[in-house]
N, C-alpha and C positions, 0 to 999 in steps of 0.2 A: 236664350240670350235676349233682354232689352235691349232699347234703343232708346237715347235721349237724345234731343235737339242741343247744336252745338252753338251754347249761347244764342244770341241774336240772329247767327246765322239760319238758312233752311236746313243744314247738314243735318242731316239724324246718323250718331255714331254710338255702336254698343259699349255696352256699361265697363268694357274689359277693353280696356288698347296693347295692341304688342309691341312692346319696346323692342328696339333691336341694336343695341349699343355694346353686347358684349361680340357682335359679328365682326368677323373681321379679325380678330384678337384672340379668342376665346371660343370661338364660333367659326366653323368653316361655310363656304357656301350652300356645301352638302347642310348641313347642320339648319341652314337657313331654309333652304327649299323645305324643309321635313317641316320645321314651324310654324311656315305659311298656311302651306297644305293643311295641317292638323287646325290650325288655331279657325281657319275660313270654315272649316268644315263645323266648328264650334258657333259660330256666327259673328265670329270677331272679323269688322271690316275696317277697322282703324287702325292702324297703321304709324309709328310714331318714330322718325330716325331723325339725323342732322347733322351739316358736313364735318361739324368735328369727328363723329363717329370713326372707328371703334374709340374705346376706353379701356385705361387710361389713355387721354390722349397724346399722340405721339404724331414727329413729323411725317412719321415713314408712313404710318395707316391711316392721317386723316383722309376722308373721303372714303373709305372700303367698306362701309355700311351701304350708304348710298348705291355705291356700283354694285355688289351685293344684292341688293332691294331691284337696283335697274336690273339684274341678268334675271330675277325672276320673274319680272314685270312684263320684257322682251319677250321669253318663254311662254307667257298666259295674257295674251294680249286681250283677251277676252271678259277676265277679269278686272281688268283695270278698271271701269265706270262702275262696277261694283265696290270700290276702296275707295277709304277717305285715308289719302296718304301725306302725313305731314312732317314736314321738317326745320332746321333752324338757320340761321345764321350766327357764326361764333359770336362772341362777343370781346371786348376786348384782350391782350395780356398775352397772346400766344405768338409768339416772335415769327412760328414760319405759318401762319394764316395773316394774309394781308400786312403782314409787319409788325400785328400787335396792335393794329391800331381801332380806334374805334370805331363802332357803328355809323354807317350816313347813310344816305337816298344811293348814294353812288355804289356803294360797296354792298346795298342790299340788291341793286339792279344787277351788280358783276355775282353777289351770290347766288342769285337763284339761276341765272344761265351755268352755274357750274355745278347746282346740283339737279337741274335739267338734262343735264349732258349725261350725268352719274345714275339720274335714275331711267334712263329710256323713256320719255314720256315726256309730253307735251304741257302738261300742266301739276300744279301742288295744289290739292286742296285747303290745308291751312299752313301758313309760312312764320314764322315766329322765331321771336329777338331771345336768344337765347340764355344770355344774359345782359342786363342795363352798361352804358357806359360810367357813370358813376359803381360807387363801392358801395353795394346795398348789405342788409344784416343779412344774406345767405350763407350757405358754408360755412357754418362756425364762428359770422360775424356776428351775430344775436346778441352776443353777452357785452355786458355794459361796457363803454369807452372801449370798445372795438371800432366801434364807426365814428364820427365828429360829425353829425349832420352840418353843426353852425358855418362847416366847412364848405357845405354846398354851393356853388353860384346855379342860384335857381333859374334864373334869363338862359343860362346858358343851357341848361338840363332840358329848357323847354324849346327854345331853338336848335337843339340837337333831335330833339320828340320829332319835331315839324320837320324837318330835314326826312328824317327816316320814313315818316309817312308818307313822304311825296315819294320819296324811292318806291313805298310799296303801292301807293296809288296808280304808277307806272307799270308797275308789274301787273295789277292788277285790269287795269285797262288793257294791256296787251294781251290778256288771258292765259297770263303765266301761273298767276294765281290766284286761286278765288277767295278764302279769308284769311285772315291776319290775326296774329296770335301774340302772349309773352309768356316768358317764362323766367321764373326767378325774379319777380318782381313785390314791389307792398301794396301797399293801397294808396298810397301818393302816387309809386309811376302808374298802376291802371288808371286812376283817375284824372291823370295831367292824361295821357292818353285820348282817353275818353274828350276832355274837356278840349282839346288841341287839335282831334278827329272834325268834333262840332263848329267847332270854330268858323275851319277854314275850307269843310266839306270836304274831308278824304278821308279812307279809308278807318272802320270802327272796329277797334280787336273785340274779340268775339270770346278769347278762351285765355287764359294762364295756362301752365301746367308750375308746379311747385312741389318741393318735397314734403310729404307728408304721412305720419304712420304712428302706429302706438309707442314711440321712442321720440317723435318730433309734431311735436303737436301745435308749433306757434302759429299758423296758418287758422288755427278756428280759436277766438270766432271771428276776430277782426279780417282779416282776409277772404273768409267765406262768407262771412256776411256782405262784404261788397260785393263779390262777384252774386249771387244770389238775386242782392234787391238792384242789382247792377246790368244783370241777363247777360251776365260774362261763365262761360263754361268752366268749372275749377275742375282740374286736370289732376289729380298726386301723380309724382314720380317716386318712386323708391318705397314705394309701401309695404317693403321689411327691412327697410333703414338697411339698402346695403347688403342684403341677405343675413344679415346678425337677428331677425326673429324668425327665423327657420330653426334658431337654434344648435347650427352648425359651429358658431364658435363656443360653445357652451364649454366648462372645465376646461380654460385656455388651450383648446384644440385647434388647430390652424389648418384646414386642409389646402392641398396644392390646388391652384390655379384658382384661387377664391380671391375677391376682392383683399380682403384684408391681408393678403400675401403679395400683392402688388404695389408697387409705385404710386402713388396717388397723387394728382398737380394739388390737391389743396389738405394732402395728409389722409392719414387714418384718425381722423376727429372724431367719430363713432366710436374709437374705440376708447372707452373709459369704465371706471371702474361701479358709477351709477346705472351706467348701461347695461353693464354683465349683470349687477343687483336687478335689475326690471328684466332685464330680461329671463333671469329665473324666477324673477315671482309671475309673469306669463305664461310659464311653461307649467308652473304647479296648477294653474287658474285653467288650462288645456289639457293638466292630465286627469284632475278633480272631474271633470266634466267629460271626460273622453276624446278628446278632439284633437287633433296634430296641431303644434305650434305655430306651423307655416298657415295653413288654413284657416285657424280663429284668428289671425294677425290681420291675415287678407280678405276675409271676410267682415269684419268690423274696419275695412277703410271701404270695402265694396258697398257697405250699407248706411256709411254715413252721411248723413242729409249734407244735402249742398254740393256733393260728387255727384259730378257730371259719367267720366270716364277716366278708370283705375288703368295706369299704365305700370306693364307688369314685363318682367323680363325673366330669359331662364337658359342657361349655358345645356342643358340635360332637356330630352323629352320625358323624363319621368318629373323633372322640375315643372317643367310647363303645365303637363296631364293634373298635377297637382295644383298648382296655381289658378287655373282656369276651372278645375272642378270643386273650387271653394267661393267659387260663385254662387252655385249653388245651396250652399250650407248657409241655414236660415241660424242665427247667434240668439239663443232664449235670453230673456227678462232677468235670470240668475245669472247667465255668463256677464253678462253687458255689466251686471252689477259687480261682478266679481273684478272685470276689468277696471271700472270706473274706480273701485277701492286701491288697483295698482297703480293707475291713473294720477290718482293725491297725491300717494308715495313719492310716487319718481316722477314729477309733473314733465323735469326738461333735463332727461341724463345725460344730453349731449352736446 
């Protein structure tokens, strides 16, 4: 296992981060102690939860990641200065966190004391806005006259930035936590970020984390190119869209306790009829070549320039064993080509 430095920060975090969003839900604690264990052993010291945790999110389990993550934490007190453990603050919309309401300095200060509490532990190494309080093109908002930017009041977006920074400036002086993150962001809000950090001399986000995978690719290059020439850490989340390039929904197969059998707050929007096309011309492009579909999926976001650290998640230890040993797997000259020709095809299935 690598190690890259986390953005601007000194953090150095391996190229693999463990998600842990389906705990709690889908995942027992037994379930969690075993992933730990194994992934640490692999050299994976990052660490990736957030109090909405589990998912789909729900009143009754938000925070059961967290506490989850705290009893193994408590348990291995030892290991802790060896983790870089990071989490989020919800973001707007969810009626029983905070009321629904939006992000502030205030509600970043009452967040992280409550996921303090949840994780046994004294300190978060990166802390991150998990989603913006305006309505950005994530989740299916991409496609045109989805969003109304003309709609934005920009003064306000940016005296809300300023607001939240001072919360985390707060945190971070008390030594709650040490860097600052986004996630589900564009290159406008890192940059108001960035620009609003300098300003007024507080705290500089270091890292995004975003969705990104051979099914959702809007993130490069205009997104990765800022965080790059930006020394902002580019994070992917979901780099098999959801578990749909495992190949598991392939000849509309549904298996039990899979995402796409679930509830979802913002839909099953992965599931479309572009997608099932790309995702069999993937699977031909992995059998051509001998390789499992989960693995060349995950290994072409593990090796693509401008990934910092691929956040990977997995309800099964043979899912994980698998995900984590496709690190390893070096993608030749012909595959990379084979994909890029899918890549044309089906530029944005979803």
């Amino acid at each position: 296992m690598k190690y890259k430095k986390l953005g601007s920060s000194p953090l150095m975090v391996s190229d693999v981060c463990l998600g842990t969003m389906t705990w709690g839900q889908q995942n027992t604690q037994e379930d969690a102690n075993t992933q730990l264990d194994y992934a640490i052993e692999q050299g994976i010291n990052f660490i990736d939860t957030a109090e909405l945790y589990s998912v789909p999110p729900k009143a009754e389990t938000q925070g059961s990641t967290e506490r989850i993550l705290g009893n193994w934490l408590a348990a291995n007190k030892s290991k802790r200065e060896d983790l870089i453990v990071a989490s989020k603050i919800t973001g707007p919309g969810l009626p029983w966190v905070r009321e629904g309401s939006k992000v502030s300095g205030q509600s970043v200060i009452a967040a992280v004391e409550g996921s303090l509490a949840r994780l046994q532990t004294d300190y978060i190494d990166l802390y991150q806005i998990h989603w913006p309080n305006r309505t950005s093109p994530h989740f299916s908002n991409h496609w045109p006259r989805n969003v109304d930017h003309t709609q934005v009041n920009v003064q306000q977006q940016r005296d809300e930035i300023a607001d939240i920074l001072q919360g985390l400036e707060t945190c971070v002086k008390a030594g709650k936590i040490k860097y600052c993150g986004l996630s589900d962001e564009t290159p406008w809000g890192i940059n108001e970020y960035l620009k609003i950090a300098e300003s007024l001399n507080l705290p500089s986000v270091v890292s995004i984390q975003n969705e990104f995978s051979l099914l959702h690719l809007k993130d490069s290059p205009y997104v990765i190119e800022n965080c790059v020439l930006n020394d902002i850490a580019y994070l992917p989340w979901s780099p098999l869209a959801g578990g749909a390039l495992s190949g598991k929904y392939r000849n509309n197969e549904r298996p039990a306790n899979c995402r796409w059998t679930m509830s979802q707050r913002n839909g099953i929007f992965r599931d479309t009829s572009q997608t099932h096309a790309a995702i069999e011309a993937y699977y031909q492009v992995a059998q051509k070549h001998g390789l499992a579909l989960t693995q060349m999926a995950l290994a072409w976001v593990y090796q693509f320039k401008g990934v910092t650290s691929t956040i990977i998640g997995a309800t099964s230890m043979p899912q994980l064993q698998e995900d984590i040993s496709a690190y390893h797997l070096a993608l030749s000259e012909e595959v990379l080509a084979d994909i890029d020709e899918v890549i044309k095809r089906y530029p944005v299935p979803f």
